[in-house]
VEXTINU-428193 format. One record per residue (C-alpha): chain; x, y, z; residue number from 1; residue in one letter. Coordinates in steps of 0.2 Angstrom, whole numbers, plus 5000, padded with zeros to 4 digits. Example, Ala and Ser with C-alpha at 12.3 -4.5 7.8 and 13.67 -1.06 7.14 Angstrom:
+---+------+-------+------+-----+---+
: c : east : north :   up :   k : r :
+---+------+-------+------+-----+---+
: A : 5062 :  4978 : 5039 :   1 : a :
: A : 5068 :  4995 : 5036 :   2 : s :
+---+------+-------+------+-----+---+
***
This chain:
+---+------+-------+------+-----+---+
: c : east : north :   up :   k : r :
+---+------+-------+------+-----+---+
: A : 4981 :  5150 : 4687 :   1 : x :
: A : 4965 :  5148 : 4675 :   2 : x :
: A : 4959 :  5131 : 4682 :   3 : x :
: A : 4966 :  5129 : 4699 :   4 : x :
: A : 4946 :  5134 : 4704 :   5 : x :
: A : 4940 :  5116 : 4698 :   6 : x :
: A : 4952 :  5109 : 4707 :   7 : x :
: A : 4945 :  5114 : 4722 :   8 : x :
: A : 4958 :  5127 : 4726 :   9 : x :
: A : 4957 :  5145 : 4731 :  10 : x :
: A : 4970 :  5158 : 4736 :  11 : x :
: A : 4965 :  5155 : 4754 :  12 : x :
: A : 4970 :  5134 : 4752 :  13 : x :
: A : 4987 :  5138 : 4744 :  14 : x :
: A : 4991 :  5149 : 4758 :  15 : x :
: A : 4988 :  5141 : 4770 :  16 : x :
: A : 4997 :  5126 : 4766 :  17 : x :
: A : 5010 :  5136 : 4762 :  18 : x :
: A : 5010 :  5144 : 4779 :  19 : x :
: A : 5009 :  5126 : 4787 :  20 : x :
: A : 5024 :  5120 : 4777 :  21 : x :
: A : 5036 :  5135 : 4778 :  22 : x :
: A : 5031 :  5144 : 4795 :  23 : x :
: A : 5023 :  5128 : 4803 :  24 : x :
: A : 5005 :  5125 : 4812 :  25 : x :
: A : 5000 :  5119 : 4828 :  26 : x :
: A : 4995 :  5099 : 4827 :  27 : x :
: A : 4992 :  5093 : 4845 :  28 : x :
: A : 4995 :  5100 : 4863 :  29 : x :
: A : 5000 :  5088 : 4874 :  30 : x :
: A : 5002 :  5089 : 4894 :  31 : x :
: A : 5018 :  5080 : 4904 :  32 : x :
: A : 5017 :  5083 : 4922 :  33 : x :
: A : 5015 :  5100 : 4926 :  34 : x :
: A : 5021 :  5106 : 4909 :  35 : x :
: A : 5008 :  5109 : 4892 :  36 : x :
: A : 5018 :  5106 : 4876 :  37 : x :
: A : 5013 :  5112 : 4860 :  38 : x :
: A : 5018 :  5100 : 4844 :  39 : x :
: A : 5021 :  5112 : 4828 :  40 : x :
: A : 5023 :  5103 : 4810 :  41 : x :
: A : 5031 :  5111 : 4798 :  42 : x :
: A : 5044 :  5107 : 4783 :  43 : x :
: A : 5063 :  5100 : 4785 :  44 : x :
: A : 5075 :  5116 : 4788 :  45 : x :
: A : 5087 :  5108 : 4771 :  46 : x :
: A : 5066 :  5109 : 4763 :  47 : x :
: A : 5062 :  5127 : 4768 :  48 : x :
: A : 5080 :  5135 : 4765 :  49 : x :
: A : 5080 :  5141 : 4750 :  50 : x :
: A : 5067 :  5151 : 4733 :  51 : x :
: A : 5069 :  5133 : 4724 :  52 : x :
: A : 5058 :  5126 : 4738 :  53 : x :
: A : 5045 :  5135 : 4734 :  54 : x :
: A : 5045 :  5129 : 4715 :  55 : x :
: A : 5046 :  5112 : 4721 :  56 : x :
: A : 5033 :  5114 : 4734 :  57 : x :
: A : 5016 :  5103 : 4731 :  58 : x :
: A : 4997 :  5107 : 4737 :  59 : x :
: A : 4985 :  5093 : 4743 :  60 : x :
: A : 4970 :  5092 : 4736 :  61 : x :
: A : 4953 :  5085 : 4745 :  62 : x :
: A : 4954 :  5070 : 4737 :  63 : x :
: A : 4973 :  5068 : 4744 :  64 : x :
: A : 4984 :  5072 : 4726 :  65 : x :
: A : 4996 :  5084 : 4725 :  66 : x :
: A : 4998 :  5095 : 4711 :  67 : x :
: A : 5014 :  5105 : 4711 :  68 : x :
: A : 5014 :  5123 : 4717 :  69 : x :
: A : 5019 :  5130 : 4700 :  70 : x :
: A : 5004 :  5123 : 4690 :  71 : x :
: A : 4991 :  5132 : 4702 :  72 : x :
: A : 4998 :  5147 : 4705 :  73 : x :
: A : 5011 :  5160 : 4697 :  74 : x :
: A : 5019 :  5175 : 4707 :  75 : x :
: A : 5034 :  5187 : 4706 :  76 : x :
: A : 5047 :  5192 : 4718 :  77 : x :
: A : 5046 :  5207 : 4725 :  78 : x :
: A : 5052 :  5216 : 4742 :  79 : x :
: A : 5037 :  5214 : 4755 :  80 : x :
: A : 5034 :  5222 : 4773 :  81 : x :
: A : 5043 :  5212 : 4788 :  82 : x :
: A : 5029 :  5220 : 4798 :  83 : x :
: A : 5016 :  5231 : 4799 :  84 : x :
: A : 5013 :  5242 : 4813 :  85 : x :
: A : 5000 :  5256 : 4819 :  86 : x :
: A : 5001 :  5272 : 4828 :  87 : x :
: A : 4984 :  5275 : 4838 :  88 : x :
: A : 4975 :  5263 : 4827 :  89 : x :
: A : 4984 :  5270 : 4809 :  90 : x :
: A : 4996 :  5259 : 4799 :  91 : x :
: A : 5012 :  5268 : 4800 :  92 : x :
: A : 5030 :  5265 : 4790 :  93 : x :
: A : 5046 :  5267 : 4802 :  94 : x :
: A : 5059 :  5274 : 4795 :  95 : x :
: A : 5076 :  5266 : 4807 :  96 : x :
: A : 5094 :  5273 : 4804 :  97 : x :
: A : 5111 :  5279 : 4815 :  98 : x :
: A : 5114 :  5295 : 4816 :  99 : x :
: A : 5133 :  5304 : 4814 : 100 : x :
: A : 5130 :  5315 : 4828 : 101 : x :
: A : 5147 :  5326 : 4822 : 102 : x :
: A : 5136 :  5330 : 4808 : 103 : x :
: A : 5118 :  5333 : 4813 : 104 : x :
: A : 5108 :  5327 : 4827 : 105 : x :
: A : 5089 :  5317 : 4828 : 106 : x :
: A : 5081 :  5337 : 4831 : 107 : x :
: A : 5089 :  5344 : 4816 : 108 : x :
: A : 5085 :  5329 : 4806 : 109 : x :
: A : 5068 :  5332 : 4811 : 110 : x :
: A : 5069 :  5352 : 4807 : 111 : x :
: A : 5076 :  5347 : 4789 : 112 : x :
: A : 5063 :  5335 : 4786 : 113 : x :
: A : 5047 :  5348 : 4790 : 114 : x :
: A : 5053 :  5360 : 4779 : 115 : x :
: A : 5060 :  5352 : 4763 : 116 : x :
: A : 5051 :  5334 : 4763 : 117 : x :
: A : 5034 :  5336 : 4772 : 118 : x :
: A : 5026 :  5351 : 4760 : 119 : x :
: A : 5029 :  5342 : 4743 : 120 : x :
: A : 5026 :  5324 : 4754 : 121 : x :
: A : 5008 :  5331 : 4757 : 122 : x :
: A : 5005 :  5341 : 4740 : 123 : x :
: A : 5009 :  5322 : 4730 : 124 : x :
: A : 4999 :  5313 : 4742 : 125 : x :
: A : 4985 :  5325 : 4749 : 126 : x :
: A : 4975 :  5309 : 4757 : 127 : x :
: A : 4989 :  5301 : 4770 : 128 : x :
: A : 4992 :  5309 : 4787 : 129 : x :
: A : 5010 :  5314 : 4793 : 130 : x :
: A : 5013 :  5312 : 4811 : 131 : x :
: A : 5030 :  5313 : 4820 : 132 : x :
: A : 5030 :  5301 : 4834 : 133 : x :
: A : 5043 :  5290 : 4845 : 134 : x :
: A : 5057 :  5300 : 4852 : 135 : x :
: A : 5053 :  5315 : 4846 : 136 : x :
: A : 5034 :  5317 : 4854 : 137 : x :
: A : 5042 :  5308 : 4870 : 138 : x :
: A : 5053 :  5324 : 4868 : 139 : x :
: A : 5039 :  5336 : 4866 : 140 : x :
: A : 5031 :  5329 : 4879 : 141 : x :
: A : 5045 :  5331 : 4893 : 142 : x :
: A : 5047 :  5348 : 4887 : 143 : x :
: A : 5030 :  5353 : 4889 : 144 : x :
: A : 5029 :  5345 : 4907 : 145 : x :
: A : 5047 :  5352 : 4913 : 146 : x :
: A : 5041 :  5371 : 4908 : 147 : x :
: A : 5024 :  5367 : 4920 : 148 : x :
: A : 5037 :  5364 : 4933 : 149 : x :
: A : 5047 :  5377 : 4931 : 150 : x :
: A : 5033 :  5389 : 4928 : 151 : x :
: A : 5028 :  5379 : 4947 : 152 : x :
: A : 5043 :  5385 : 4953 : 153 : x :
: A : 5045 :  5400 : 4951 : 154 : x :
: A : 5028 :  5405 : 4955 : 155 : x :
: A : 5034 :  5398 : 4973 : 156 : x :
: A : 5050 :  5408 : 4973 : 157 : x :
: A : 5039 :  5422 : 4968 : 158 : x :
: A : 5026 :  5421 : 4984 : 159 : x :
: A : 5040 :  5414 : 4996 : 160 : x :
: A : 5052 :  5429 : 4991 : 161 : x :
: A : 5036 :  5442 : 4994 : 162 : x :
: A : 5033 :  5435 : 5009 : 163 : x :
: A : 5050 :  5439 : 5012 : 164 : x :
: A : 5051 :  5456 : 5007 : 165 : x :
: A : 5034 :  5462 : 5009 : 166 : x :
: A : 5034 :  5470 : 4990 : 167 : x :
: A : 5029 :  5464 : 4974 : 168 : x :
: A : 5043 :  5473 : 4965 : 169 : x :
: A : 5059 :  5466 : 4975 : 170 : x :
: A : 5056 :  5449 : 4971 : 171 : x :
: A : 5054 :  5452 : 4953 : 172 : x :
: A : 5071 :  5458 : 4952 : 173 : x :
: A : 5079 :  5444 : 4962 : 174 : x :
: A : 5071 :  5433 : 4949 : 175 : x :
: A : 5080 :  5443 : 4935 : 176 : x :
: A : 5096 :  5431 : 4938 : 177 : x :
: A : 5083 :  5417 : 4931 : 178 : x :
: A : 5086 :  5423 : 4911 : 179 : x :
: A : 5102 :  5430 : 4916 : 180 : x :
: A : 5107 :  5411 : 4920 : 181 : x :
: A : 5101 :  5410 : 4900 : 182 : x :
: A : 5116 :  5418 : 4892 : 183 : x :
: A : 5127 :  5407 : 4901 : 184 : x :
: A : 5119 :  5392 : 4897 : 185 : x :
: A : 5120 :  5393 : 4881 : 186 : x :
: A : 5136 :  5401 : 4880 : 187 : x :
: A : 5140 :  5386 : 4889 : 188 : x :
: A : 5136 :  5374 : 4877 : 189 : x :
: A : 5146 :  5382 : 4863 : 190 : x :
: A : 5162 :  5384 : 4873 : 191 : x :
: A : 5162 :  5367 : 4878 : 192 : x :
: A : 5155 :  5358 : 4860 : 193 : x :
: A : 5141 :  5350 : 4867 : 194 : x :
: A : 5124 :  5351 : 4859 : 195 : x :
: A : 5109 :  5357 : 4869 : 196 : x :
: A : 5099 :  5343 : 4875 : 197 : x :
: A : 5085 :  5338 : 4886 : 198 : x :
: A : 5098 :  5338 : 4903 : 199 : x :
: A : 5104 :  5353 : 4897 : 200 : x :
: A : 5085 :  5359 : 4899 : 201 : x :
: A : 5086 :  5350 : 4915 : 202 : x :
: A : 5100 :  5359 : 4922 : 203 : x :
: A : 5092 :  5376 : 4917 : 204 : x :
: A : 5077 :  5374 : 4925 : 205 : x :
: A : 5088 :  5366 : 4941 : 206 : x :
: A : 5096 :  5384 : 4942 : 207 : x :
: A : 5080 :  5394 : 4945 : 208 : x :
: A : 5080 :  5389 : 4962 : 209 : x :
: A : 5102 :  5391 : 4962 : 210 : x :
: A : 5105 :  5410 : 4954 : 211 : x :
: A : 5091 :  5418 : 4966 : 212 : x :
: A : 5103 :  5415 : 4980 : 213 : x :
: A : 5115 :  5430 : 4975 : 214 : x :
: A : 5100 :  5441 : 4971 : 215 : x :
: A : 5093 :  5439 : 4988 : 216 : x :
: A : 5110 :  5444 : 4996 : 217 : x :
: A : 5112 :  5460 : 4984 : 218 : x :
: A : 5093 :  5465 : 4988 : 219 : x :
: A : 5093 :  5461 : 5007 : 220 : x :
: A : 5108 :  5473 : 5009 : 221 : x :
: A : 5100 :  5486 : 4997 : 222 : x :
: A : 5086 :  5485 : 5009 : 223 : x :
: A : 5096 :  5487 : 5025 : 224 : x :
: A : 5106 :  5500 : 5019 : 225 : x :
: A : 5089 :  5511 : 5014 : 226 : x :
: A : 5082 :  5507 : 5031 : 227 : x :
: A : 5098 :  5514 : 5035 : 228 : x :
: A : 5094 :  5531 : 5026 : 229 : x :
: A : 5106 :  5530 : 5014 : 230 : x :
: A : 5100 :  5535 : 4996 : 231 : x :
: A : 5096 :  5522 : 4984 : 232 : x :
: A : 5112 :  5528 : 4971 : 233 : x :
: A : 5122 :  5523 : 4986 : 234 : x :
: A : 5115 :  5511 : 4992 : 235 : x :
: A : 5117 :  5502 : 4976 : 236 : x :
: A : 5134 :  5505 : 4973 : 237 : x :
: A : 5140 :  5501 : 4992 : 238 : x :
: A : 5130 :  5484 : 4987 : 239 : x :
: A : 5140 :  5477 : 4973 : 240 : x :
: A : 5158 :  5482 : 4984 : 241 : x :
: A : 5151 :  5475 : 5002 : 242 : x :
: A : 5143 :  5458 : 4994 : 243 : x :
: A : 5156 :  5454 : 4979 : 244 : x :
: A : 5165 :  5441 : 4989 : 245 : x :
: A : 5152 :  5434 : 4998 : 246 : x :
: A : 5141 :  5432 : 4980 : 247 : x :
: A : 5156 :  5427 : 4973 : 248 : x :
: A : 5161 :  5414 : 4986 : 249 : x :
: A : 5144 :  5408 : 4986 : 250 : x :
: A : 5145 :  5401 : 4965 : 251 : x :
: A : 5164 :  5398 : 4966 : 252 : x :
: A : 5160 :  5383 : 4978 : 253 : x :
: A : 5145 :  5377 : 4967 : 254 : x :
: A : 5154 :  5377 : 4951 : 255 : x :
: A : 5170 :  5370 : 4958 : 256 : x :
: A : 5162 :  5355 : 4965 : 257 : x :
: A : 5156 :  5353 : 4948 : 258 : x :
: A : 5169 :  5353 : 4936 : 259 : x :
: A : 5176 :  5334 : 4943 : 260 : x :
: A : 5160 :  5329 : 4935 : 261 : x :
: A : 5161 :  5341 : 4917 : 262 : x :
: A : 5176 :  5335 : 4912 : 263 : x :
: A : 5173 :  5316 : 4915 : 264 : x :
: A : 5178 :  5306 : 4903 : 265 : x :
: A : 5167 :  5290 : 4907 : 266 : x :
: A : 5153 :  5285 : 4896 : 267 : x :
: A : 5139 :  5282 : 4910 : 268 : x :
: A : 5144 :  5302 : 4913 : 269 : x :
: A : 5142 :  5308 : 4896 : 270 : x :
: A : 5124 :  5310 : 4898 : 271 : x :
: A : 5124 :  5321 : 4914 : 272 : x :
: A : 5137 :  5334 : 4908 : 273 : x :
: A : 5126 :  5344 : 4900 : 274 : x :
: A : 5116 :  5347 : 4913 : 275 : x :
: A : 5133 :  5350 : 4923 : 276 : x :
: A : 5138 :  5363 : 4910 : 277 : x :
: A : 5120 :  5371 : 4912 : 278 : x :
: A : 5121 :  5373 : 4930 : 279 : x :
: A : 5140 :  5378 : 4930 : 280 : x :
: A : 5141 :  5390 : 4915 : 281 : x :
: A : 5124 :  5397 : 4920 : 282 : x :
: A : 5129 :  5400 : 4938 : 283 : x :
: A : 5145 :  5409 : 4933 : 284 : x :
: A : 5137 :  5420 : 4920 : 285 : x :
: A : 5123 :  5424 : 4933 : 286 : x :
: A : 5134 :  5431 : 4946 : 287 : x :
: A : 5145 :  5442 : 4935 : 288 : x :
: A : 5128 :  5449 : 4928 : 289 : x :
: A : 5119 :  5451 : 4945 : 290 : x :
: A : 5133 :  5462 : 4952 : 291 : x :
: A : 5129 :  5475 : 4939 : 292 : x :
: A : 5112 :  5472 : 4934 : 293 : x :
: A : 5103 :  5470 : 4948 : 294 : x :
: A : 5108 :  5488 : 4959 : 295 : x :
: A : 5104 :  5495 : 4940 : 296 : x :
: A : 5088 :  5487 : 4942 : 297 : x :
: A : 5084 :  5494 : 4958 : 298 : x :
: A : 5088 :  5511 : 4954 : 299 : x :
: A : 5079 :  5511 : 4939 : 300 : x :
: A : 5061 :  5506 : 4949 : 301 : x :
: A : 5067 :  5520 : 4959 : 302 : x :
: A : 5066 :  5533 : 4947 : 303 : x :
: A : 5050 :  5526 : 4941 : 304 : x :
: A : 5043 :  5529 : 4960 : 305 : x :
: A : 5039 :  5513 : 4965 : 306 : x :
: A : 5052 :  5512 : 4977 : 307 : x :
: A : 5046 :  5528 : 4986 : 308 : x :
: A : 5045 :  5518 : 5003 : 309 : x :
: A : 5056 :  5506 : 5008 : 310 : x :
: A : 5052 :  5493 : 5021 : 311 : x :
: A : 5062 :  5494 : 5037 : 312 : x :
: A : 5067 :  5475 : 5046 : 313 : x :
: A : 5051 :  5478 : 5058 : 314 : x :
: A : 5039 :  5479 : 5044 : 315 : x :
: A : 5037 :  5498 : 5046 : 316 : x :
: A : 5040 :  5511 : 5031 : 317 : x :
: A : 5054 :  5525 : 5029 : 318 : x :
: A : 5051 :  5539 : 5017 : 319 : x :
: A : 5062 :  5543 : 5004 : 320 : x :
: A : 5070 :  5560 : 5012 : 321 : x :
: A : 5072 :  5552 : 5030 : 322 : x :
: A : 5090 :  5555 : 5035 : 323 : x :
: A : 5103 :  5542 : 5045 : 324 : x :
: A : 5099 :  5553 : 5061 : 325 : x :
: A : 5082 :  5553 : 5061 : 326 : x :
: A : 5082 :  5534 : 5057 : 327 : x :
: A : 5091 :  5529 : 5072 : 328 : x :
: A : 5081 :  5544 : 5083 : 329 : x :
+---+------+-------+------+-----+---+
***
């Protein structure tokens, strides 16, 4: 108030002694044995407890009176900030709620936020900086680093596999059942009601080393049979019949040690069942898919020639008109 300065008092004094009163301040420290203890003064609780305390509350002047609270200063009440907090050294407001996850989860929040709220948000205020942090760039984050792996991955399944085959093109087509494994994934997830999630990304990118395994049976029987001198429309076909049970077997094992785990009803499981569905649903599609796709596939590079030589077991090449007789000759 007009007056309070020729008194001796400024906003910094009355704060001060308010802080002292209400919150409390540190009058002495004092050491017992090995233990430092610090002696805080502050107001009674039945003193501090309630909005008529503050009325009542008196400031000390240098000269040691006390002139009531109200005749210094006036203020209104009002809702103030229980903290304030900073992103990489900005002040940032958190927004905190619980989310009805049969409604809408945390990334379609974040989706609907983006597009309806941020564009006006920064057309009112041009000057203030929008950035989405917490979970959601801890997401983006793991993302990112989980598709350097898999990227990794299959970069070593690639050079193993030509290693293997002695061709660029074979592996490419074991590594078909990769996005195969896609469909059922997400397939997966709808069947089952769950929503896709960070383990379900897991599991996918867990299933690029699984799905190849049927692949590599399919196109090391095609290539036996072509050693063989059989013609790649046969070969093809006779692959699908001669490997069904053994590609078959092969995911009905994985997936049905599985299942115990999907259908679990416990909470400490609920957050490893989408990865489970991943793994399962994908391996399930994959091997129906791989049966027809990948003897299509091989046919198809075929006709486009770069299958003219085929590798026999010894490292040596047949060509594409050498008969059964002249292979065993």
């Amino acid at each position: 108030r007009q007056g309070a300065a020729s008194l001796g008092v400024d906003a910094a004094t009355i704060a001060g002694q308010l802080r002292a009163g209400f919150f409390g301040v540190t009058a002495d420290e004092i050491q017992i044995g090995d233990e430092s203890y610090e002696i805080d003064v502050r107001l009674r609780e039945p003193d501090r407890n309630s909005l008529g305390d503050l009325e009542n509350f008196k400031i000390i002047l240098a000269d040691g009176r006390q002139i009531p609270l109200t005749a210094l200063a006036q203020w209104e009440e009002g809702r103030g900030w229980a903290r304030i907090a900073r992103h990489n050294g900005m002040r940032v407001v958190t927004l905190r709620g619980d989310l009805d996850t049969r409604i809408a989860n945390a990334k379609e929040l974040l989706s609907l936020f983006r597009l309806s709220f941020l564009p006006e948000f920064s057309e009112r205020y041009p000057d203030l900086q929008v950035t989405v942090a917490g979970e959601a760039e801890e997401s983006g984050q793991t993302q990112g680093s989980m598709l350097r792996a898999l990227l990794i991955g299959m970069i070593g399944i690639f050079i193993l596999l030509s290693f293997q085959f002695r061709s660029y093109a074979e592996p490419i087509i074991v590594m078909v059942a990769i996005p195969l494994s896609l469909i059922g994934v997400i397939w997966g997830h709808v069947i089952m009601g769950v929503p896709i999630s960070m383990p379900s990304l897991l599991g996918f990118s867990a299933l690029a080393g699984i799905v190849v395994n049927d692949s590599i049976l399919l196109v090391l029987f095609l290539k036996n049979s072509r050693a063989e001198g059989l013609p790649v429309q046969v070969a093809a076909g006779m692959a699908s019949r001669s490997r069904f049970r053994a590609v078959l077997l092969t995911s009905a094992t994985t997936i049905a040690g599985l299942l115990p785990l999907m259908f679990e009803k416990s909470l400490q499981a609920q957050i490893l069942i989408p990865l489970v569905v991943s793994v399962s649903f994908g391996l399930m599609a994959s091997t129906l898919l791989v049966l027809l796709v990948i003897p299509c596939l091989y046919q198809i590079l075929d006709d486009f020639g770069l299958q003219d030589k085929m590798a026999s077991s010894d490292g040596s090449t047949i060509p594409e008109n050498t008969t059964p007789a002249e292979v065993q000759a």
